[in-house]
C-alpha positions as CSV (number, residue, x, y, z in Angstrom):
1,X,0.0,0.0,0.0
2,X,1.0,3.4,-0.9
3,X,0.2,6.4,0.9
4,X,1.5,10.0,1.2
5,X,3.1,11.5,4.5
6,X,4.1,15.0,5.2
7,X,7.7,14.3,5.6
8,X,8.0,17.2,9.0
9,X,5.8,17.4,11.2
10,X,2.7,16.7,9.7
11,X,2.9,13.3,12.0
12,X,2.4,15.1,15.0
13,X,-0.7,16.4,13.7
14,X,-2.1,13.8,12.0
15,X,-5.2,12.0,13.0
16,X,-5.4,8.4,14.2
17,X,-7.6,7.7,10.7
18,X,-4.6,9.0,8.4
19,X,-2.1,7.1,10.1
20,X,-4.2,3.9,10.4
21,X,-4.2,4.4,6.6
22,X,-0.3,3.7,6.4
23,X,0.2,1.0,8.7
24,X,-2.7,-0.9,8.5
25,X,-0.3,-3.4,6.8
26,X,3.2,-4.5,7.9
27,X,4.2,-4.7,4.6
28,X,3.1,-1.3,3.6
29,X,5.2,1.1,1.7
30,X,4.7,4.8,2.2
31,X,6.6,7.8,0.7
32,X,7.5,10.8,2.7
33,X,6.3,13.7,1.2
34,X,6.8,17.2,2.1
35,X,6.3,21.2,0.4
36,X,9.0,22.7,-0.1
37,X,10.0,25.3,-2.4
38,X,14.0,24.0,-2.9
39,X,14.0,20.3,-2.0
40,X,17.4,19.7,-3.1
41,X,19.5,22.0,-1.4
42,X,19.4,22.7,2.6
43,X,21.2,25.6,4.2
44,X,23.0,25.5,7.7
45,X,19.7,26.5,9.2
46,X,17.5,23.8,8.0
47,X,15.7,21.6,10.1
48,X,12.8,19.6,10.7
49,X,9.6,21.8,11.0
50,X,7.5,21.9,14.3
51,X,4.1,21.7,14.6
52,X,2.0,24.4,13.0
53,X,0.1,24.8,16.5
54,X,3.3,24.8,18.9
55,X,1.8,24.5,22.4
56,X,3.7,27.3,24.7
57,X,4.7,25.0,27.1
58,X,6.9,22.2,26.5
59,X,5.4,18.8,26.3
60,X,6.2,15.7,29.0
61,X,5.6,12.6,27.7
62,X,5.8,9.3,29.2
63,X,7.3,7.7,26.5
64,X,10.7,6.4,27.2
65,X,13.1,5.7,23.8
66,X,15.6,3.6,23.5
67,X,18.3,4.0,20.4
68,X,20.8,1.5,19.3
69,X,23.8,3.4,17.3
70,X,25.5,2.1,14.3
71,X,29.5,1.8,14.9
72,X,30.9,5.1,15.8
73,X,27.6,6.0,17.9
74,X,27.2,10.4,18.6
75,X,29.9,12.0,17.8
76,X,30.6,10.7,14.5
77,X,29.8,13.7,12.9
78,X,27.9,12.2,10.3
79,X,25.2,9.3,10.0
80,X,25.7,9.0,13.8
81,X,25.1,12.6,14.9
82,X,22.2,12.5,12.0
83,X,20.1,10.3,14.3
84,X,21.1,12.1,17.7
85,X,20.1,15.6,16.1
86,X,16.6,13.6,15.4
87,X,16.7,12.4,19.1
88,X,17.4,15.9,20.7
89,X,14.7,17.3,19.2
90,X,11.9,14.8,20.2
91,X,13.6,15.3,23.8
92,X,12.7,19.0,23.2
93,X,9.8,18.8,21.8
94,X,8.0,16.4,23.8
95,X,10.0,15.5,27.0
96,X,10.6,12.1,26.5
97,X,13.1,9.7,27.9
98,X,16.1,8.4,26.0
99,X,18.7,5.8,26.6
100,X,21.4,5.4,24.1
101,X,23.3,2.5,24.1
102,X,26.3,2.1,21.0
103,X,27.5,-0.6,18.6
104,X,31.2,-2.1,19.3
105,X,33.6,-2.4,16.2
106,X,33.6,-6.3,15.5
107,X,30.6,-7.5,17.2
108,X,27.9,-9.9,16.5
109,X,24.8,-10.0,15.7
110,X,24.3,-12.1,19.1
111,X,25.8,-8.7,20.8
112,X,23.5,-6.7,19.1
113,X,20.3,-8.5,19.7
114,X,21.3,-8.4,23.5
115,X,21.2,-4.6,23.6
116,X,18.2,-3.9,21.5
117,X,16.8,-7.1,23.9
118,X,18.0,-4.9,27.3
119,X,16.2,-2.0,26.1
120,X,12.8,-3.5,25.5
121,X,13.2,-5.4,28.9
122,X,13.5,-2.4,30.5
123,X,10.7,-0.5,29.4
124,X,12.0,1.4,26.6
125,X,8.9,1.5,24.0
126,X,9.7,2.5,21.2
127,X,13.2,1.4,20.5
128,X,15.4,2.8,17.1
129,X,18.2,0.7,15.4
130,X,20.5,2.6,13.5
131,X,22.4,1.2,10.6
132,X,21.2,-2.1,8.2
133,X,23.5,-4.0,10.8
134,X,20.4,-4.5,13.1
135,X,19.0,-5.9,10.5
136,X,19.3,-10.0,12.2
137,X,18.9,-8.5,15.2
138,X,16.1,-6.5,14.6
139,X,13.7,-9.3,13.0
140,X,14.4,-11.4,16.3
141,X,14.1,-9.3,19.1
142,X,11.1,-7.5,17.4
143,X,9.1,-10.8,16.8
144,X,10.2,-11.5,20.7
145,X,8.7,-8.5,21.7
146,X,5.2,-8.1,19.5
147,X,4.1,-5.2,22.4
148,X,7.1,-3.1,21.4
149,X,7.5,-1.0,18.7
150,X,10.4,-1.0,17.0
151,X,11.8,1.2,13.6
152,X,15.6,0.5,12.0
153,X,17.4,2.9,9.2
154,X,18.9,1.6,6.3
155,X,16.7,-1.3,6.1
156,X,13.4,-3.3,4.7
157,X,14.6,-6.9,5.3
158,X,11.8,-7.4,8.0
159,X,7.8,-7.6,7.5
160,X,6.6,-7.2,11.0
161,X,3.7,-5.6,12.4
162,X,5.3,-3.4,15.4
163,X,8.6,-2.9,12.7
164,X,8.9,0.7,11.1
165,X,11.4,0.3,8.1
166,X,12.9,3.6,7.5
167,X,15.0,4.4,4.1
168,X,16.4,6.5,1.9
169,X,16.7,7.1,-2.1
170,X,20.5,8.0,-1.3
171,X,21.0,7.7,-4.8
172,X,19.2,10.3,-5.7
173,X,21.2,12.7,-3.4
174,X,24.2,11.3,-4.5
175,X,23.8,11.9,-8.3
176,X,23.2,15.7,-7.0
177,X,27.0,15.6,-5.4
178,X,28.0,13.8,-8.8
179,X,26.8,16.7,-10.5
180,X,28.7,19.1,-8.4
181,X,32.0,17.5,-8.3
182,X,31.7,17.1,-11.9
183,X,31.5,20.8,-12.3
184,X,33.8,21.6,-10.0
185,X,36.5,19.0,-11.0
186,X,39.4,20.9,-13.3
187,X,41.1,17.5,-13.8
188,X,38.1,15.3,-14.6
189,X,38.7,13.2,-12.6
190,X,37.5,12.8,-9.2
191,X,36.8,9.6,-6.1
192,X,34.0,7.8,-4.4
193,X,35.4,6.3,-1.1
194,X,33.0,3.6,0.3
195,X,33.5,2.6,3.9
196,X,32.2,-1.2,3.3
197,X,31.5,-2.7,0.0
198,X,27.7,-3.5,0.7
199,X,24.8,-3.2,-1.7
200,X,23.5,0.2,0.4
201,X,26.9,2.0,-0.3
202,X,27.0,0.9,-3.9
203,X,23.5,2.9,-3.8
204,X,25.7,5.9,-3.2
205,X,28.6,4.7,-5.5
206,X,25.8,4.4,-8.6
207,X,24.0,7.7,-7.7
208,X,27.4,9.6,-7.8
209,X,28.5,8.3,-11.1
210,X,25.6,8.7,-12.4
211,X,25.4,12.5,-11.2
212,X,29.3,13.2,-12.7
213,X,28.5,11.5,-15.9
214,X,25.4,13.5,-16.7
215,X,27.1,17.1,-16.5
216,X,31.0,15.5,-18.1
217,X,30.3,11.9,-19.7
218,X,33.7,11.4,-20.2
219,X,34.8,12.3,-16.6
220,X,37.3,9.6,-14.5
221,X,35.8,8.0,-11.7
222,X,38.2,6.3,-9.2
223,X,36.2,4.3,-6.5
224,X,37.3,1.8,-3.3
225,X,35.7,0.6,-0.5
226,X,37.4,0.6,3.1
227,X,36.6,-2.7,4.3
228,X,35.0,-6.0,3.1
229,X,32.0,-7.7,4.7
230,X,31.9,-9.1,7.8
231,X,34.2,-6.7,8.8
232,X,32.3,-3.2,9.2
233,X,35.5,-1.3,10.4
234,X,35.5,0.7,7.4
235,X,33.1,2.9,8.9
236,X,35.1,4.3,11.8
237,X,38.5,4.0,10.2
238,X,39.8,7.8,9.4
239,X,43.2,6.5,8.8
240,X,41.9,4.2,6.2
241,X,40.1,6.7,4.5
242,X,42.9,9.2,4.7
243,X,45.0,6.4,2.9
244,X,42.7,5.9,0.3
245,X,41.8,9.2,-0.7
246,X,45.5,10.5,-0.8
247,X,45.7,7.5,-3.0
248,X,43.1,8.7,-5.5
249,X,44.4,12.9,-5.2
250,X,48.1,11.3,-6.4
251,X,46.1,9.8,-8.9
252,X,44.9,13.0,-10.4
253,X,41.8,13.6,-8.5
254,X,40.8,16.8,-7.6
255,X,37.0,16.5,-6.1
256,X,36.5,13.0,-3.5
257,X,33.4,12.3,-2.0
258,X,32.8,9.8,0.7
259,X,30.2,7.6,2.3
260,X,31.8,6.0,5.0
261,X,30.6,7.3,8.3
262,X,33.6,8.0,10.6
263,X,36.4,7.4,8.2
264,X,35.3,10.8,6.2
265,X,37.7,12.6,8.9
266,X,40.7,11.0,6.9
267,X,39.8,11.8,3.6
268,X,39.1,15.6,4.8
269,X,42.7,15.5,5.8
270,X,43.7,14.0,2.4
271,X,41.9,17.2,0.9
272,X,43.4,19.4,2.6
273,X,47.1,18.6,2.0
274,X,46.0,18.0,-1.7
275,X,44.4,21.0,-1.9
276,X,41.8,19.1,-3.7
277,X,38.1,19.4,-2.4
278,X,35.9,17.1,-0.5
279,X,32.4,15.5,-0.6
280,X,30.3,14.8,2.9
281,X,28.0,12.7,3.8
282,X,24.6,12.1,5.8
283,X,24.9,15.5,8.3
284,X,26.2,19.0,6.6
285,X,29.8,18.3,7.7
286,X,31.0,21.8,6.5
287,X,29.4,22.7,9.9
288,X,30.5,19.2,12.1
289,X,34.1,18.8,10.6
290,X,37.0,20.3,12.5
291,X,37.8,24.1,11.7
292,X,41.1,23.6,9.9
293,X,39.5,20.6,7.1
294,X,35.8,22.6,6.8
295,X,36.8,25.0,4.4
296,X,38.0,21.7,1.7
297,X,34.5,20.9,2.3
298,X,32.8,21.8,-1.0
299,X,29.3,20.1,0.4
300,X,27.5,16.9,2.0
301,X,25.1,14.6,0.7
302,X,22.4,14.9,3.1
303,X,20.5,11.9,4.0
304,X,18.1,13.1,6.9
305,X,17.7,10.4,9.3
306,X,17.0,13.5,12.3
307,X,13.6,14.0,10.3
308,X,13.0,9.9,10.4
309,X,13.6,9.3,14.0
310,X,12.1,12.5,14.8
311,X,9.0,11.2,12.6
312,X,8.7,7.9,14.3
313,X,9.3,8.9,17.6
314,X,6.2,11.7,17.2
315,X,3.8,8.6,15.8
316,X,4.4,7.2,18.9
317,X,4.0,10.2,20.9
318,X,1.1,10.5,19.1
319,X,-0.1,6.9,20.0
320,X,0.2,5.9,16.5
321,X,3.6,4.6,15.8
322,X,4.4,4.3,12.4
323,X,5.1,0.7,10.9
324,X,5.7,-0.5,7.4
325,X,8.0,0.5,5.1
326,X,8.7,5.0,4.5
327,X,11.1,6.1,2.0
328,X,12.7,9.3,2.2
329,X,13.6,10.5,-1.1
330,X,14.5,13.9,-3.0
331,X,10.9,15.2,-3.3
332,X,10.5,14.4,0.6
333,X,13.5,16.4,1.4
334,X,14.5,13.0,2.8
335,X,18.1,13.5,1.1
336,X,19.9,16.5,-0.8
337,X,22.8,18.5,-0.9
338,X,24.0,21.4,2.0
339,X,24.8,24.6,0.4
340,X,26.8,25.7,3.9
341,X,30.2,26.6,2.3
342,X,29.5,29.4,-0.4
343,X,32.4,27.9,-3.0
344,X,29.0,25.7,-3.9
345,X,26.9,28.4,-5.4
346,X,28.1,28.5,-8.4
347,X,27.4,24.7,-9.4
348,X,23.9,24.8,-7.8
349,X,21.8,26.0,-10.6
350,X,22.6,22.7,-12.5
351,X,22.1,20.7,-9.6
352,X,18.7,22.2,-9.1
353,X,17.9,21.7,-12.3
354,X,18.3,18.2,-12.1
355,X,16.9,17.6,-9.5
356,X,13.6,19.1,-10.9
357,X,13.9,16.6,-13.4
358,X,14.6,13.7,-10.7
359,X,11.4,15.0,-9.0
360,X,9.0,15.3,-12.0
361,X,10.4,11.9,-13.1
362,X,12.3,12.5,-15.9
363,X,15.3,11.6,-14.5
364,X,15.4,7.9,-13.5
365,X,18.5,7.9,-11.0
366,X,20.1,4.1,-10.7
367,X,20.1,2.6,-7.0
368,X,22.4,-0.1,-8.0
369,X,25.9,-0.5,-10.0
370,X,26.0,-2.6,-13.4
371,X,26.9,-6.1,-13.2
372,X,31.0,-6.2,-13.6
């Protein structure tokens, strides 16, 4: 089933009927939807809207929230801190109760269904896992626990009735960054960096090329992934990425974009001594990156799990959680590109432009690479 959310805070104001319409089956699909006059591009000051009818005093709720974080947990300036920004604002907005627990570099999926299993034994209702890595986990403690309602990013593995599956069309955001390095390469020829070579950063990887090859089709794409599967190191590995992307500026890039969580601090440093630019990912890292890398920050993909978890955590609120399947995509202002750093004005018109065309449909971006 399809149906039609506002992607901000239209759940907070929504009536039991409408959201009864979207999650009257598990395996419902929503879209996130939202009005917006510039869905592609987000300035420092974007953020999720509040409700149209703000009460004056801040709400106390009951609810108590539990969050498992991917590897890296807050502080990772990126897909980490995306989630916590969502967090902090449902604390604000409606007083409720958080525990945060955080994924170990290396552990099992045995590990991870014991926290997401201690959360839901001690009350926490609902309970978020961050990162497709919760995936195992997630089907199992969810099914063991049919009273509490859970929601994971990054995946739709699991059809469960008290299961939220929240995702992303990150390669439609990508292909915007494509566009831009394209533009601003001088070389053509710039870098993806992965941080592990799994079919949801290959979404990125297709998106990107995709982008670059519609404004310079004969542009040079240099890609590599951190870290193979099992091992999920590559996303918290800033020497790694620093490695690789100095790798790919000797090798005559001058643009490299990343999407690999907490090793995008190494490749900002590769930037910077190759006076080459830099690509972010997930939060506008322009603003999270330390002052002497931001400025090699040309801008981030932005993939806005803060409005997901801030969504979900309102349907419950709201004594509605949401379950089923909501994709956040370019016309949701689920994804996009930060426009922070002004050295990425001049290469926004074209991205606009295609994102119009992404929108309106004429523009069919690929969410997968070709067969090799």
């Amino acid at each position: 089933m399809k149906t039609n959310l506002k992607l901000a805070a239209a759940i907070v104001a929504v009536s039991a009927m409408a959201l009864a319409g979207c999650s009257s089956s598990s395996s419902g699909e929503s879209s996130a939807s939202a009005e917006a006059s510039s869905p592609a591009a987000s300035s420092p000051a974007a953020t999720t809207e509040a409700s149209e009818a703000p009460s004056e005093e801040p709400m106390t709720s009951d609810i108590k929230v539990g969050l498992a974080y991917d590897i890296g947990g807050r502080g990772d300036q990126s897909f980490n801190d995306s989630a916590a920004a969502g967090i902090d604002q449902a604390v604000a907005e409606f007083g409720v109760e958080v525990q945060e627990l955080e994924a170990t570099s290396g552990e099992t999926d045995a590990q991870k269904e014991e926290r997401l299993t201690t959360l839901a034994e001690e009350g926490f209702n609902p309970i978020i896992a961050v990162g497709f890595a919760y995936s195992a986990a997630v089907g199992k403690v969810a099914a063991a626990f049919p009273d509490v309602n859970f929601a994971i990013i990054d995946d739709a593995a699991n059809d469960l009735p008290n299961l939220a599956n929240l995702i992303f069309a990150e390669n439609e955001g990508s292909y915007l960054v494509g566009a831009i390095a394209a533009q601003a390469s001088k070389s053509g020829n710039i870098g993806f960096i992965g941080g592990v070579n799994v079919p949801l950063i290959q979404k990125f990887q297709a998106g990107y090329e995709a982008g670059a090859k519609a404004v310079n089709p004969d542009i040079v794409i240099q890609a590599k992934y951190l870290t193979e599967p099992p091992d999920f190191s590559g996303f918290g590995d800033p020497a790694k990425g620093k490695v690789a992307a100095e790798g790919m500026f000797q090798g005559g890039a001058d643009v490299v974009y990343h999407a690999a969580g907490g090793s995008g601090g190494g490749v900002f440093d590769a930037a910077k001594a190759a006076e080459g630019w830099a690509i972010g990912v997930d939060s506008d890292q322009y603003l999270t990156a330390a002052a002497d890398v931001k400025d090699v920050i040309l801008t981030s993909m932005l993939k806005r799990v803060d409005v997901a978890v801030y969504d979900f955590i309102a349907s419950a609120v709201n004594g509605a959680p949401l379950t089923g399947t909501t994709t956040f995509d370019l016309a949701a202002e689920g994804v996009g590109y930060s426009s922070s750093n002004p050295a990425v004005a001049e290469y926004a018109a074209k991205a606009d432009e295609l994102a119009a065309s992404i929108i309106d449909g004429t523009v069919t971006v690929p969410d997968a690479m070709p067969a090799s």
